[in-house]
Legacy VTK file of the C-alpha trace (Angstrom):
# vtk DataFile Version 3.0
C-alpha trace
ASCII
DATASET POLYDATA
POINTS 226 float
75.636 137.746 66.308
73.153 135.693 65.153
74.704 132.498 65.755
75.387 133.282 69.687
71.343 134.679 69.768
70.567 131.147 68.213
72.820 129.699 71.336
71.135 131.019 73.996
67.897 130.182 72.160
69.031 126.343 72.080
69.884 126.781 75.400
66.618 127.984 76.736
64.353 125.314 74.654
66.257 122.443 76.774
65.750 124.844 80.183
61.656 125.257 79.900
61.448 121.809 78.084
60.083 122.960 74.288
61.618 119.794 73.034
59.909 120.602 69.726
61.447 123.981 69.079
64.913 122.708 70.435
64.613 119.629 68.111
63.757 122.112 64.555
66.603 124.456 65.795
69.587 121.594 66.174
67.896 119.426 63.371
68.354 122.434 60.516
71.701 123.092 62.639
73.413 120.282 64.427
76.455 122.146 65.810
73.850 123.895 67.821
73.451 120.754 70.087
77.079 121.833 71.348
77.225 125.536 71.609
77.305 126.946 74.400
76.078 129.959 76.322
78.318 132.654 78.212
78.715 130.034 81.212
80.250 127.477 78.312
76.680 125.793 79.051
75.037 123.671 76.510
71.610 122.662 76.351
72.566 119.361 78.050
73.593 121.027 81.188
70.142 123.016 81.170
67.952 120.098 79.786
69.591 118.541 83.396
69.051 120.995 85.640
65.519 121.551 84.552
64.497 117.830 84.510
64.055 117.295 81.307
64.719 113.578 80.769
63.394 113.362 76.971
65.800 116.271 75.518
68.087 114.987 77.624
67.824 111.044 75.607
67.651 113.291 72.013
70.902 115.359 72.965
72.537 111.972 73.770
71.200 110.666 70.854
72.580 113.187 68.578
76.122 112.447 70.287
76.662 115.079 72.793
79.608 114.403 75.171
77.749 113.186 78.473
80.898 114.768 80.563
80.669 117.905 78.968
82.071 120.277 80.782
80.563 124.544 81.549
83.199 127.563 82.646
83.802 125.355 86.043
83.817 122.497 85.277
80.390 121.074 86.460
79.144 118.188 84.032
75.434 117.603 83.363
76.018 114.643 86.437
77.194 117.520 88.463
74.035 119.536 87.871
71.876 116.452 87.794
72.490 115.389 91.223
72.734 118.765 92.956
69.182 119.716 91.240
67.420 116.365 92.412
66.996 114.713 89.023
67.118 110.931 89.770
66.007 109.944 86.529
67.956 112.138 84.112
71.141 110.845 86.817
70.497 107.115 86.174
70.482 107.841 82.692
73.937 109.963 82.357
75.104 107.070 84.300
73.793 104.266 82.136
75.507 106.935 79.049
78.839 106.462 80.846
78.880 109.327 82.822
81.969 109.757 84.767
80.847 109.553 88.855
83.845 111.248 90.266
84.243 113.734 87.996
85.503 116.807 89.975
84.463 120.584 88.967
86.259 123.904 90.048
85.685 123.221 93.504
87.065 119.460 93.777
83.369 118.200 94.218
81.982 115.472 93.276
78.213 114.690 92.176
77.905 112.846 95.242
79.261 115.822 97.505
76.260 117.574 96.317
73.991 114.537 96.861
75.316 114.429 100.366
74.868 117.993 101.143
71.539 118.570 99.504
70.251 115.214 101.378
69.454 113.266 97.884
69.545 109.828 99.107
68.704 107.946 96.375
70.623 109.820 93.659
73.697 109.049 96.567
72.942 105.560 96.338
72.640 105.413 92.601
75.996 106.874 92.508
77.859 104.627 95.275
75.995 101.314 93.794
77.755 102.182 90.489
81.346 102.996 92.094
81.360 106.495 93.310
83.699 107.192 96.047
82.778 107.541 99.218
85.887 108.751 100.700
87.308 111.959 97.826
87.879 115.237 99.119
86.954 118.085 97.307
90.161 121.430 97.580
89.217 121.987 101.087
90.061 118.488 101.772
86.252 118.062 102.426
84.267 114.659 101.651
80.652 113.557 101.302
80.618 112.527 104.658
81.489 115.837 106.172
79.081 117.534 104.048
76.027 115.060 105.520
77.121 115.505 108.705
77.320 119.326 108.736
73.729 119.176 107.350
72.516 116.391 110.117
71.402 114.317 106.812
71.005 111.008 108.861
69.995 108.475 106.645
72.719 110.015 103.555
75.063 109.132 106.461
74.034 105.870 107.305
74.329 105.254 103.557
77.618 106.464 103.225
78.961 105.053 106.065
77.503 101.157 104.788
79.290 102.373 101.853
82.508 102.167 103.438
83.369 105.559 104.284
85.963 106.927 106.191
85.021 108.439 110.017
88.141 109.799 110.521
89.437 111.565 107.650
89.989 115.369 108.283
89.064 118.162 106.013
91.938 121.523 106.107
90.821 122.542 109.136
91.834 120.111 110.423
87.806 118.984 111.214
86.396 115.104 110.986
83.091 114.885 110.019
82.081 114.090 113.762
83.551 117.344 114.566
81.123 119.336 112.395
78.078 117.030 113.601
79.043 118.629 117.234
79.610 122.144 115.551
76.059 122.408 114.202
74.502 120.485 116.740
72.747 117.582 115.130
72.677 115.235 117.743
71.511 111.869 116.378
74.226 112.038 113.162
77.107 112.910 116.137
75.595 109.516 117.690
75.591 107.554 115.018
79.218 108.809 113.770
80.740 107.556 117.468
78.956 104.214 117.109
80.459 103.488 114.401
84.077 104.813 115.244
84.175 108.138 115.108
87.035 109.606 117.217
85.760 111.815 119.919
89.656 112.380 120.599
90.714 114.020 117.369
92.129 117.624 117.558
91.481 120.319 114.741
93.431 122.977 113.707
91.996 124.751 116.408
93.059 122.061 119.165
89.524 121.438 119.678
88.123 117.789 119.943
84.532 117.098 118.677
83.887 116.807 122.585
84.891 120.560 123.012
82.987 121.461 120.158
79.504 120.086 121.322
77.258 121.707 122.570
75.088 121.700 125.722
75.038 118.201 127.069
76.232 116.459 123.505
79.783 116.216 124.517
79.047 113.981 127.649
76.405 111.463 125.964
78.963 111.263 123.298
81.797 110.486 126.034
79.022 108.132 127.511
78.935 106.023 124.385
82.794 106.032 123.608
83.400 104.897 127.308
80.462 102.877 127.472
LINES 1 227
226 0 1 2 3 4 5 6 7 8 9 10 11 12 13 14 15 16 17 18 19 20 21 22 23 24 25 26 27 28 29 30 31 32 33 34 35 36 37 38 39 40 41 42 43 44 45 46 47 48 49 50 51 52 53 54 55 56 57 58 59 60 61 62 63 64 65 66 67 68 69 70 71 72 73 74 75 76 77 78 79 80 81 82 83 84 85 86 87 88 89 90 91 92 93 94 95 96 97 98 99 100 101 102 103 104 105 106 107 108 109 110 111 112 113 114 115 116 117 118 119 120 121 122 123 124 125 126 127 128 129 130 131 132 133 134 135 136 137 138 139 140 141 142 143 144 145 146 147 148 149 150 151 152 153 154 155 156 157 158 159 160 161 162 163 164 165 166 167 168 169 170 171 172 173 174 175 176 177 178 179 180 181 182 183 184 185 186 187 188 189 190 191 192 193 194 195 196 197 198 199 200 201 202 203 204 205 206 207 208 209 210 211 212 213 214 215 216 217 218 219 220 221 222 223 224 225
């Protein structure tokens, strides 16, 4: 009992950043620096989603997997990039951290860059060989996940980056066809200039034209047929 108390001690230290108590706890008890907490969550996956770049260097350090995986499969680059943590991201990368890893859901770190707009954390990832063009189970990539959100600059990255327009997700959907879906205008525009099918049929039948909304579908036609 004491042991899994100790655990979720260890575990909280790297969360709220007392890098001195964590430090005394694994020091007296190295096999500490691994446990994990009822998630299968060490202190490596907290000291990441908390920000905590120095007891993230010490867990390293000590020789804690960087690809360390919790209960589904998210690694401490998984939770790094989702939570914003440029940094600590650069540094699991510079540790060899795997960039398309894929957790429970098929998703990459840079899905979760894409969807949670983290630009530069996308382009840390892509500038040291993430792929632009995976799909995560629902056959879903980084690009549909920007261009669901209307992130218009993570899409002009991803799309310098050499990513697919045209690639649809199990629906049947392209990424331009959820830009029309949710309306965001200006990352529909910039998916047709740069060869976005407005042609495409989902699952549904539906085109990205038949999905827009209001007067989307005939500026989009506009550009496509010049």
């Amino acid at each position: 009992m004491e042991g899994s108390v100790s655990n979720l001690e260890v575990c909280n230290f790297a969360f709220t950043g007392q890098f001195e108590e964590l430090k005394k706890c694994i020091l007296s008890d190295k096999s500490l620096a691994t446990k994990t907490d009822q998630d299968e969550r060490t202190a490596l996956h907290w000291a990441c989603s908390a920000g905590h770049a120095k007891i993230v260097s010490f867990l390293l350090d000590l020789g804690v997997e960087v690809n360390i995986q919790d209960d589904t499969c998210w690694t401490p680059l998984h939770i790094a990039a989702s939570a914003g943590r440029e940094e600590i991201v650069q540094f699991l990368i510079s540790k060899g951290a795997q960039l398309n890893c894929v957790n429970q859901n098929g998703c990459t770190p840079l899905h979760y860059a894409a969807s949670k707009d983290r630009y530069e954390i996308a382009l840390l990832l892509l500038e040291n060989g993430a792929d632009p063009n995976v799909s995560d189970k629902l056959e879903s990539t980084p690009l549909h996940r920007a261009s669901a959100k209307g992130n218009y600059r993570l899409i002009q990255l991803l799309l310098a980056q050499s990513a697919s327009t045209n690639i649809q997700d199990s629906e049947g959907n392209t990424a331009l066809h959820l830009a029309c879906d949710e309306e965001r205008v200006e990352a529909a525009k910039l998916l047709v200039e740069h060869g976005a099918s407005i042609y495409i049929e989902n699952k549904e039948e539906k085109t990205p034209v038949q999905m827009a909304k209001g007067s989307l579908g005939a500026l989009l036609k506009r550009i496509v047929e010049g």
